[in-house]
C-alpha positions in Angstrom: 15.3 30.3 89.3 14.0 30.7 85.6 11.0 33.5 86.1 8.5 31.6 85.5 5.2 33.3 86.5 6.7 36.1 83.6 6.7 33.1 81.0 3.4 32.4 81.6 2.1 35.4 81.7 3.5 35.9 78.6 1.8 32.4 77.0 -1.3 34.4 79.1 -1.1 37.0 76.5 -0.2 34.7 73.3 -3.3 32.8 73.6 -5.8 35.8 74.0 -3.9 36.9 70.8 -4.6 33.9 69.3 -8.2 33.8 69.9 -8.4 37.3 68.5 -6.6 35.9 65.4 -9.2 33.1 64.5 -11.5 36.1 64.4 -10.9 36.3 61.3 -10.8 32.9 59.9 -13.8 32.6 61.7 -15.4 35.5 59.3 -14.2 33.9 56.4 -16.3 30.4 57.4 -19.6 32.7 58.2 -19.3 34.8 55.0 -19.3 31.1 52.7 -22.0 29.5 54.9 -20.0 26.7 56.2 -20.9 26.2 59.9 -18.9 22.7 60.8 -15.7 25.3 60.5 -17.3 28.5 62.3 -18.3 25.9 64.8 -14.7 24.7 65.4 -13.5 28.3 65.0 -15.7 29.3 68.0 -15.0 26.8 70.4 -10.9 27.3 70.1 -11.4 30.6 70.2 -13.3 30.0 73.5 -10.5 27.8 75.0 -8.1 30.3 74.4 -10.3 33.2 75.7 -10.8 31.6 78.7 -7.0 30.1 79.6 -5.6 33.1 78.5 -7.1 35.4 80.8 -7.4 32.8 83.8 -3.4 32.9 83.0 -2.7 36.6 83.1 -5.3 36.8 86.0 -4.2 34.4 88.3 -0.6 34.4 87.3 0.9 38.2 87.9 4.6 38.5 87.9 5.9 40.6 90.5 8.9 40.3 88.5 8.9 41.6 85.3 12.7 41.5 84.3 13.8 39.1 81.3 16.8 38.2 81.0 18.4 36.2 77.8 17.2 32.8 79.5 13.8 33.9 80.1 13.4 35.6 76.4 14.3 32.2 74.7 11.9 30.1 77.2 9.0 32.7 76.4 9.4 32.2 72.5 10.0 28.3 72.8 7.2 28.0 74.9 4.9 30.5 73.1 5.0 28.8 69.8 4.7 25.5 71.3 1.5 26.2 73.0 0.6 28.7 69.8 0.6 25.8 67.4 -1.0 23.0 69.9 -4.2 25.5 70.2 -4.0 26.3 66.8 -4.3 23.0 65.6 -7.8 22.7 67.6 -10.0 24.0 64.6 -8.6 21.4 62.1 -9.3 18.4 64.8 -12.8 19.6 66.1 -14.1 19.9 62.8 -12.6 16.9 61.2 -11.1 17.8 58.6 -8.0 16.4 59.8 -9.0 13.8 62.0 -5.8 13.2 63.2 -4.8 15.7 66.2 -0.8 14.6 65.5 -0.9 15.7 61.6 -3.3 18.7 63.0 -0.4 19.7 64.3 2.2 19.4 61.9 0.4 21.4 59.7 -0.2 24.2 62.3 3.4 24.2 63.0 4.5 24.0 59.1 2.0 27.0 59.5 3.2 29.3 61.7 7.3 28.2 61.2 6.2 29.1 57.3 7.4 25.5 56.3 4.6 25.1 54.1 4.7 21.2 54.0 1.5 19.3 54.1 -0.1 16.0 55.2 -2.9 17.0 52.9 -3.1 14.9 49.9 -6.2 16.7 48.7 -5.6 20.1 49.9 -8.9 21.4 47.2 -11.4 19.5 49.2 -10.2 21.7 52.3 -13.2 24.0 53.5 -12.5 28.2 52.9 -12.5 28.8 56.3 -9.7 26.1 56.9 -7.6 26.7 54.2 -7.4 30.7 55.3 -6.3 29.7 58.4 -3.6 27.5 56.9 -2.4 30.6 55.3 -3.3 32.8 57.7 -0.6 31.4 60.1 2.3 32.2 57.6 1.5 35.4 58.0 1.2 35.6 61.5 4.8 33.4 61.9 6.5 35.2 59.1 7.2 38.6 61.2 6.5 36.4 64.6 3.9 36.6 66.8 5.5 37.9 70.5 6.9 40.9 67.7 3.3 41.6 67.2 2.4 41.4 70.8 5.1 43.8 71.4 4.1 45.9 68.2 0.7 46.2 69.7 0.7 45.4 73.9 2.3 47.8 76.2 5.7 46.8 78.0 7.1 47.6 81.3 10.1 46.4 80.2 12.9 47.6 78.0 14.1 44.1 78.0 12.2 42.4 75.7 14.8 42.8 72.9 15.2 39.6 74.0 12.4 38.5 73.2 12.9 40.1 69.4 16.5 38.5 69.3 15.2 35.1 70.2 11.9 34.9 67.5 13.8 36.9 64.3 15.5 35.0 62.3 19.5 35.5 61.3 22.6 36.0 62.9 22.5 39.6 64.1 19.0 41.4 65.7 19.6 45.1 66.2 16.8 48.1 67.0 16.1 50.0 64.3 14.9 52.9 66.4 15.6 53.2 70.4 12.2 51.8 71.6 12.1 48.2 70.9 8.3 48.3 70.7 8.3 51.3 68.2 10.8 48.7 66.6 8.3 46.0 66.4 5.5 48.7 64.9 7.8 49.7 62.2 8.3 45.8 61.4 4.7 45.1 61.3 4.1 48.2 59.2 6.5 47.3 56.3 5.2 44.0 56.2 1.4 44.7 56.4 2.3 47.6 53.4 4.3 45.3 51.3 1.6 42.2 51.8 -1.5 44.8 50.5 1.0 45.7 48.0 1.1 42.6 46.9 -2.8 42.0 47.2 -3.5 44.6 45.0 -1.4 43.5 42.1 -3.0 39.8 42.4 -6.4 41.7 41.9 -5.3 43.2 39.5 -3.9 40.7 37.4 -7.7 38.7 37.7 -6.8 36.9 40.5 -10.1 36.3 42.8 -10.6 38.1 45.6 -10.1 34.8 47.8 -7.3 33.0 46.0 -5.7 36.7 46.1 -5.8 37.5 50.3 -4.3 33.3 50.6 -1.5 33.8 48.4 -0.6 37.4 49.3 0.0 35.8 52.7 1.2 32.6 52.2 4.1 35.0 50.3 4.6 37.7 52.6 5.6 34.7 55.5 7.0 32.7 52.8 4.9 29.9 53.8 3.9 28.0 50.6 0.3 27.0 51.3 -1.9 27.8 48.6 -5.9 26.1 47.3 -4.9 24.2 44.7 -3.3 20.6 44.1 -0.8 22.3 41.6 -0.1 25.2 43.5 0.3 28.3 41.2 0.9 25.6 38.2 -2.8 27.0 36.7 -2.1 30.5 37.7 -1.5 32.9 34.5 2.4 34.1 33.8 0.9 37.3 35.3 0.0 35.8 38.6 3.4 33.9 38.9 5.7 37.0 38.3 3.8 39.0 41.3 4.2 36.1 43.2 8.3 35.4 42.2 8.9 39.4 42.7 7.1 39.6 46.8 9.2 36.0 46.8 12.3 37.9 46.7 11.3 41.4 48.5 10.3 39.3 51.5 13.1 37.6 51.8 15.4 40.9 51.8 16.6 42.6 55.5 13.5 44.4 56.6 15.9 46.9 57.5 17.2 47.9 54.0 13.4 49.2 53.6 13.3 50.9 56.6 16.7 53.1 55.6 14.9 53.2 51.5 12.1 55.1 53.9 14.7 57.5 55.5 16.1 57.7 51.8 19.5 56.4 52.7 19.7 54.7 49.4 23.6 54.7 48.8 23.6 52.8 52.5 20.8 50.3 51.0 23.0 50.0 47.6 26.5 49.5 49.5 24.9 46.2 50.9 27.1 43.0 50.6 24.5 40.5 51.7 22.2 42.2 49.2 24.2 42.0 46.5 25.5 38.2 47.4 21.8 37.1 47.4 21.1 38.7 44.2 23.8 37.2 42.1 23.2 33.4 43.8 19.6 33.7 42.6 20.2 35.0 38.9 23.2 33.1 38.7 21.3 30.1 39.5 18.6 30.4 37.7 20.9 31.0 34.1 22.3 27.7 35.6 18.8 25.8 35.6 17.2 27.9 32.5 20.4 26.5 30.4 19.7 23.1 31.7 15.8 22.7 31.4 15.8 24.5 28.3 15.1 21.8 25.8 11.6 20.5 27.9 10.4 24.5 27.2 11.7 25.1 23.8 11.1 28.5 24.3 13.1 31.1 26.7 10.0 33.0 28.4 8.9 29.9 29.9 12.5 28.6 30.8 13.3 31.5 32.6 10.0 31.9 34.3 10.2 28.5 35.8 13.5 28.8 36.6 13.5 32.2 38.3 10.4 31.2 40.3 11.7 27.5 41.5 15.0 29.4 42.5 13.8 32.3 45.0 10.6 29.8 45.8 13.5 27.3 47.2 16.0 30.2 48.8 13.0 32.5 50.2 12.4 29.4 51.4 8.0 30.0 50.1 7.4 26.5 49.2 5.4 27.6 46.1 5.8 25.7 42.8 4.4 26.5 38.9 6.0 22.7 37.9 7.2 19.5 39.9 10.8 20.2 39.4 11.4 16.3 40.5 10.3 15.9 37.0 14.1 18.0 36.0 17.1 16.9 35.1 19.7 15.7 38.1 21.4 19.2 37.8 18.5 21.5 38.0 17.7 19.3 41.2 20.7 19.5 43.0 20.9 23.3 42.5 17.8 23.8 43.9 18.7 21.3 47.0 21.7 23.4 47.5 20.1 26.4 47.6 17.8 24.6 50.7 20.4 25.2 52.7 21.3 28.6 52.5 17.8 30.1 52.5 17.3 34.1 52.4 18.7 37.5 54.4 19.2 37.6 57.8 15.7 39.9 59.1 13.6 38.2 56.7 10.5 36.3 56.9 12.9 33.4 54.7 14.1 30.6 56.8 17.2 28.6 55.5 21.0 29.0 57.2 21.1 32.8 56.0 23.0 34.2 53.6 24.7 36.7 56.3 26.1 33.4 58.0 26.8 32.2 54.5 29.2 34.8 54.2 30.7 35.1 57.6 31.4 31.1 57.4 33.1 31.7 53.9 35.2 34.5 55.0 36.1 32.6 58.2 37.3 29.7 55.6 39.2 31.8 53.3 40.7 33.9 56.5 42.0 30.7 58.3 43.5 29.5 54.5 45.8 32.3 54.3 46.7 32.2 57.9 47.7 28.5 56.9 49.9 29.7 54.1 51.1 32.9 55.9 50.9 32.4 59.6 52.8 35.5 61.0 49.8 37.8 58.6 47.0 39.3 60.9 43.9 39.4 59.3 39.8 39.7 60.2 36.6 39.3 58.8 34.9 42.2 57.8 31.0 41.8 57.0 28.9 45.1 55.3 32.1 47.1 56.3 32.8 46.2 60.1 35.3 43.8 61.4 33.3 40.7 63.0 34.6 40.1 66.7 36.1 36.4 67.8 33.0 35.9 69.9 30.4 36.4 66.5 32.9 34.0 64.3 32.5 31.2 67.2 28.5 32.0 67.7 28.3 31.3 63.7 30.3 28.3 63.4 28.8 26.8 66.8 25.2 27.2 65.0 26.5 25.9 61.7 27.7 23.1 63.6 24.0 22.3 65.7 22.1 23.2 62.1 24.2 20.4 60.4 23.8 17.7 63.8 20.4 19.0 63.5 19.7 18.3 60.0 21.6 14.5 60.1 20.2 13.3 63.5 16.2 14.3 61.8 17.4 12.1 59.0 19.0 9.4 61.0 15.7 9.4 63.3 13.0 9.2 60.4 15.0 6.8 58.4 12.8 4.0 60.1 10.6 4.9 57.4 10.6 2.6 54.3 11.2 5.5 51.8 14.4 6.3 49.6 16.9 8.0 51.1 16.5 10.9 48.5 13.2 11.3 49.9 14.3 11.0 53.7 17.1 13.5 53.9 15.1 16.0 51.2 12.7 15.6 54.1 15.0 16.7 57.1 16.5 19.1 55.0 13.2 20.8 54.0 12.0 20.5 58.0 14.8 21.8 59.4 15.0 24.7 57.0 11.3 25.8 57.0 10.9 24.9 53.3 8.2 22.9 52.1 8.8 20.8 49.5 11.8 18.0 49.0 12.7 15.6 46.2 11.1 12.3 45.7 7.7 11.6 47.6 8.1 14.6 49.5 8.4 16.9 46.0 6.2 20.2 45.3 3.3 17.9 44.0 3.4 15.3 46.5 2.9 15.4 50.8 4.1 14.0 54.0 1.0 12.1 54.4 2.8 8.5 54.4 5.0 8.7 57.4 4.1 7.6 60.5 3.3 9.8 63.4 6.7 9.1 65.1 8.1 10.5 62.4 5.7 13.3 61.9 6.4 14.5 65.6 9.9 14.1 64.3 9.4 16.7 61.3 7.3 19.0 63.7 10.1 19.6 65.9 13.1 19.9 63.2 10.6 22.9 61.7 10.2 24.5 65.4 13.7 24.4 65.8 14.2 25.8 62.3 12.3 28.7 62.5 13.5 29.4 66.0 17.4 28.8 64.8 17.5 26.2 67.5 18.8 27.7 70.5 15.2 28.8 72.4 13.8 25.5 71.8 16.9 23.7 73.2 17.2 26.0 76.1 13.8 25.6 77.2 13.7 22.1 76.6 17.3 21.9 79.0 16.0 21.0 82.8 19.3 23.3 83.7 17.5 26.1 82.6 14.5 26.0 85.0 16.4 24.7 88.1 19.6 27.0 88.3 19.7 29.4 91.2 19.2 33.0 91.0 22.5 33.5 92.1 23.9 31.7 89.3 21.5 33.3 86.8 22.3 36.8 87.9 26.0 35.6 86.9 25.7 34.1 84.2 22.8 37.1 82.4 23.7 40.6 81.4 20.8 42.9 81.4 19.9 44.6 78.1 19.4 48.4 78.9 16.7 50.2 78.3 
């Protein structure tokens, strides 16, 4: 059988992490004097307090082993219960009344989706609006990798664990010890968010609007404090903001080897290099075509450059409604939903490492067409790809795409265009934020029904968790099959 008491013990430790975690929204609503939100701050945190440790106390695993089955069920079921208590302080204090759109934006939170039911987003209380952002952060890097960063293990099997909540294709250890792994993670990301802080200060940014956006960026999440985003921001503001865009959604990994000082490694890069040359390439594509609603090339550029890595860093932040550009800007920009950022980002989207293997896997069974005694393989950043990997990709390109069409298909019931339905799915599914259409950076989700916004809450979980956790937990086969059979069909990850 699945190990359950493990799982929960696990979701034990989630919550009490959570409660600590609204700590700190809960400062921000004390330090501006508004007490409806400390209120409903306090009592979640007390909620969680009090499961979490009834959980770990009453619930000890004699057990401790997780295997691949148990790793996915602990992440599935960690962020499901993460976002359902999270979504306490927006319902107890009211200022979203309804618990089901509480939700949605608690999961668009933590998957770093950044879309919104909020139609007034400015009328949001400090406190709340932190939090919003707050959960970016917190889902960017993933919050069972901070647990691990920060709680000791008895386990060397929780690579699992990391494998099932990182996004992209490929999870390795960067150092032996997966928790010293998960430290050097958090580190990079807490350095390059303060980073980040810092130059908004600079630039005159408030204090406030400064620790929001710094974090809505670092988990490329999108939320921000005003109606029109960054829109009313100063050029300054918007080039900090474009630049973290794209550092956060490189492999974590190239700057842990830029810290070792293997730079020719970091430079030799494919995906790197790919990613680059999509985004500038795209963005000459979208400056040459928006050009004449500018007149000038600053602005062109800026616009362009910041619409094109908000879309494949998958951020969700805007300086201009882009529905208002021409049909070609538009469809670059929905293109580039799909293929998202690097694979060990905080970026959501297919990855551009799959990207690649998928295209090499085309262009390696074309020439086996035309020559079909020729061997050949598919080599990504230097090492041949084995037949197993090639499958694994294509299977999940084929879910992503089933995933993508039955969302649409599902929410079609609702009496929008179809530009704005499938933008919708597409956006969900790929944790991006905005669509086209009624769904577009200035507009919200607010109009569709709550069957359809459980709908979009589910394509974003499965998003962010590339599909396979949620499914497997959700699978009745995975909590019923014997221990025989699970010892069979599980390889243990060595310490």
């Amino acid at each position: 059988m699945m190990n359950r008491r493990m799982i929960l013990f696990r979701i034990g430790q989630m919550l009490i992490l959570e409660s600590v975690l609204l700590l700190f929204p809960l400062i921000v609503s004390l330090l501006y004097g508004e007490w409806g939100s400390l209120t409903a701050f306090a009592e979640t945190i007390g909620i969680t307090t009090v499961l979490g440790v009834l959980t770990i106390l009453l619930i000890k695993p004699q057990n401790k082993v997780i295997y691949a089955r148990e790793g996915f069920a602990i992440v599935a079921s960690s962020w499901v219960f993460l976002s359902l208590f999270g979504a306490l302080p927006f319902f107890i204090s009211g200022e979203i009344p309804n618990y089901i759109d509480a939700v949605f934006e608690t999961v668009s939170g933590f998957t770093t989706t950044g879309a919104t039911i909020l139609t007034d987003v400015e009328k949001m209380s400090k406190g709340m609006l932190f939090w919003r952002s707050f959960t970016h952060w917190i889902g960017g890097m993933g919050v069972l990798v901070l647990i691990m960063a920060i709680v000791p293990t008895d386990s060397g099997r929780s690579m699992h664990i990391m494998r099932a909540e990182m996004a992209g294709p490929v999870i390795g250890k960067l150092v032996p010890k997966i928790k010293d792994t998960a430290k050097i993670l958090y580190i990079i990301y807490l350095v390059l968010t303060v980073f980040e802080f810092v130059l908004l200060l600079v630039g005159g940014m408030p204090l406030y609007d400064s620790a929001i956006h710094a974090l809505g960026t670092a988990g490329t999440g999108g939320f921000g404090i005003k109606a029109d985003s960054l829109g009313s921001y100063s050029p300054y503001v918007q080039w900090v903001v474009l630049v973290f865009m794209y550092l956060f959604s490189l492999n974590f990994n190239l700057y842990y080897l830029m810290i070792l000082k293997k730079f020719g490694t970091v430079f030799k890069n494919t995906e790197l290099w790919v990613y680059t040359s999509i985004v500038l390439v795209s963005t000459g594509l979208i400056t040459w075509n928006i050009f004449p609603l500018y007149g000038n090339a600053h602005d062109s550029i800026r616009h362009s450059l910041f619409q094109v890595l908000t879309i494949t860093s998958t951020s969700g932040f805007s300086t201009v409604d882009f529905n208002t550009w021409p049909a070609f800007s538009k469809a670059v920009l929905f293109i580039l939903m799909f293929m998202g950022g690097c694979a060990g980002s905080t970026a959501g989207g297919l990855k551009m490492a799959r990207v690649m293997i998928l295209g090499k896997t085309v262009i390696k069974d074309i020439g086996h067409l035309l020559h079909p005694r020729s061997v050949s393989s598919v080599k990504f950043e230097g090492k041949t790809i084995d037949n197993t990997t090639i499958r694994s990709v294509g299977a999940y390109f084929a879910l992503y795409m089933f995933l993508i069409f039955f969302t649409f298909f599902l929410i079609s019931i609702e009496p929008f265009d179809l530009e704005t339905n499938f933008s919708a799915a597409v956006s969900c599914v790929n944790n991006v934020g905005p669509g086209l259409s009624k769904v577009g950076p200035m507009g919200s989700y607010a109009d569709y029904s709550d069957f359809s916004t459980i709908v979009l809450t589910f394509a974003m979980l499965f998003g962010r968790l590339e599909i396979y956790p949620l499914l497997l937990a959700l699978s009745p086969r995975s909590w019923f099959t014997s221990s025989n059979k699970r010892k069979a069909k599980n390889i243990k990850l060595k310490a």
